[in-house]
N, C-alpha and C positions, 0 to 999 in steps of 0.2 A: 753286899755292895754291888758285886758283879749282878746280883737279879734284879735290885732296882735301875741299874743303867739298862740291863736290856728291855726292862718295861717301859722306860724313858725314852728308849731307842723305838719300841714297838710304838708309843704314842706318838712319836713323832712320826713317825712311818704313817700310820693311820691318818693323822694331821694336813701331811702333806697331800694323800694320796684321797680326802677330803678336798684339799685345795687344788688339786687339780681337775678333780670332778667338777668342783666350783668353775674351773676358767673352761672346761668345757662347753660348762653347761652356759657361760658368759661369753665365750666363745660362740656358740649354737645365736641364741639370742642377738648378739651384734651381729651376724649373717644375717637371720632373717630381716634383721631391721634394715639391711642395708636392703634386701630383695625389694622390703616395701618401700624403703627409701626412693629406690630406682623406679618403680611401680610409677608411685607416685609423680616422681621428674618427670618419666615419660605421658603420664596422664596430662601433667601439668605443658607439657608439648603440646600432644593433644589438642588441647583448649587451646592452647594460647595460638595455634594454626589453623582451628576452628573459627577461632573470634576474626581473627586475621582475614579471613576468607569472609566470610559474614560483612564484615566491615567496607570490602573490597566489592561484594555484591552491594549493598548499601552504597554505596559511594554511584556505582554504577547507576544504580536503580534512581538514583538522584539526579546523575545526570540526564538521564534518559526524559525526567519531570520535569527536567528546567529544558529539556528543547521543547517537548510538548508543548508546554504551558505557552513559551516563545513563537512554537509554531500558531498554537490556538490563540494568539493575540494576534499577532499577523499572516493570517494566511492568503495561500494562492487565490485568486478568482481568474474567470475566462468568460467576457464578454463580448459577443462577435455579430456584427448582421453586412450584408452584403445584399443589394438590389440590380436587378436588369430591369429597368421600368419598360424599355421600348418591346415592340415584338422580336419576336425568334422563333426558328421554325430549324428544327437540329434532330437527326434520327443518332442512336445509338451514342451520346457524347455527354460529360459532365456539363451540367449550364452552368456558364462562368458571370461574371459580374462587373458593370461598368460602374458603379462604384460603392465604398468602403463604407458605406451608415454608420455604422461605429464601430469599436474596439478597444477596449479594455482591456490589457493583460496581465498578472504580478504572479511574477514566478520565484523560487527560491533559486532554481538554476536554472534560467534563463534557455529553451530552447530555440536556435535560431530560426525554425519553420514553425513554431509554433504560432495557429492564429488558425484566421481563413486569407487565401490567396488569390483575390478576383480574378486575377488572368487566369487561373488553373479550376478554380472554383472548389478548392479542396480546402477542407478545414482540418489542420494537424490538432491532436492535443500534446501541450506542454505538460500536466498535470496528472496523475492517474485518480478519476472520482466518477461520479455520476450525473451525465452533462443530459439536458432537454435540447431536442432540436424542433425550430419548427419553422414552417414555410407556406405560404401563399403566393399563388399567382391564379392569373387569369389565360382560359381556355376558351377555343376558339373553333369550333366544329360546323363543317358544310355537309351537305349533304355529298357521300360519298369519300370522304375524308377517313383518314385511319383514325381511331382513336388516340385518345393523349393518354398515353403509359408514361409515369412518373415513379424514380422508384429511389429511397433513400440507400446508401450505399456505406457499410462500412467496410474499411481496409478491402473494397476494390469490391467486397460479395452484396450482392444484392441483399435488402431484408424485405423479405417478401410482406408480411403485415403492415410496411407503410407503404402499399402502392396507392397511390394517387390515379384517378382514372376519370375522361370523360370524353361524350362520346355521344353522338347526335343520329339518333334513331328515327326522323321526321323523316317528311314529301321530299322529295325532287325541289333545288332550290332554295330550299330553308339552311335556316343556321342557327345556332344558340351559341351566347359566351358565358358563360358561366364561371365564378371566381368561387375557389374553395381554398382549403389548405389542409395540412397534419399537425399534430406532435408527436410526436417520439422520446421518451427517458429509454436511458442505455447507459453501459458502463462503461469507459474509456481508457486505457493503461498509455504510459510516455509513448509518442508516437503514433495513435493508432490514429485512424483517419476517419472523416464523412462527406460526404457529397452529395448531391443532388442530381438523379442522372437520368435523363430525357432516354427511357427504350424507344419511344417513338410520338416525338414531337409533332412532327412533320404538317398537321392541323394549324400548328400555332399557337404561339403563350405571349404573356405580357404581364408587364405587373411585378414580376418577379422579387419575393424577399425571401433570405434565406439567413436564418440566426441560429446561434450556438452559443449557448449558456451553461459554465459550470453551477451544476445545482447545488450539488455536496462533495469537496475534497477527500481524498485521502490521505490520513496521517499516516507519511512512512518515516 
């Protein structure tokens, strides 16, 4: 009797010590699951602060589309011409303008100098693009007269390529008037400036037009 209870005793002994292996090894298993459990949450973090972000750029990238679009439907222009018809005879000085031929402007933010300004003869731009400028007048040369130096002017620096020049090489006595003019495309940023600027008039001009035309905007 006494050796079958200890074999009773020994099988339970074994049994348990079995079932504790088991909660081990159940044990073991429910950690890792929980590792990837977590793994996982955190993954799912991850995305879900990735998509979030993505989302946030897309939303952005949309708004960005609809000013565009708003802009490319209604955009800036810049159109300007100013005339001195009678004579003038001016060394070293911007030739200004007795009156405004036209002017067109549409700006999104309105600069208050922006245009051209007859009494100063300075054309601001309001817009930053690629503006044409161009001008005629008439020249007026005696024998003995300085030459007509004409020179376009941005933000105050001479640009040497558009000089304008004429200049009377004849007899003693003679005279030539001759009427020409330039173009110039350039690029313009808010506020930069152009002019028209007599190094030495002094011969005498007439006729005088002087326009500024935005050709192509830029989208900021």
């Amino acid at each position: 009797e006494l050796l079958r209870t200890k074999e009773e005793l020994l099988r339970t002994k074994e049994e348990l010590l079995r079932t504790k292996e088991e909660m081990l090894r159940t044990k073991e298993e429910l950690k890792a699951k929980d590792v990837q459990l977590e793994r996982e949450v955190f993954s799912t973090k991850e995305d879900l602060i990735t998509t979030k972000e993505d989302q946030k750029s897309k939303d952005v990238s949309i708004q960005d589309l609809d000013k565009e679009v708003s802009f490319l439907k209604d955009p800036p222009w810049t159109f300007v011409c100013g005339s001195h018809y009678d004579y003038l005879s001016i060394t070293s000085k911007t030739i200004s303008y007795t009156k405004l031929l036209y002017s067109s402007i549409y700006l999104y933010d309105p600069l208050p100098e922006a245009g051209l300004d007859i009494n100063t003869g300075i054309f601001t731009s309001g817009w930053p693009g690629t503006y044409t400028a161009t001008w005629s007048l008439m020249a007026y040369d005696y024998h003995g007269d300085h030459e007509v130096d004409i020179y376009l002017r941005k933000n105050g620096e001479q640009i040497t390529e558009s000089h304008h020049y004429s200049y009377y090489t004849g007899t003693s006595g003679g005279r030539v008037s001759d009427q020409g003019g330039r173009t110039l495309i350039l690029h313009l940023d808010t506020g930069d400036t152009l002019d028209l600027y007599c190094s030495n008039c002094s011969a005498g001009i007439s006729l005088t037009t002087f326009c500024v035309t935005m050709s192509q905007f830029d989208v900021v």
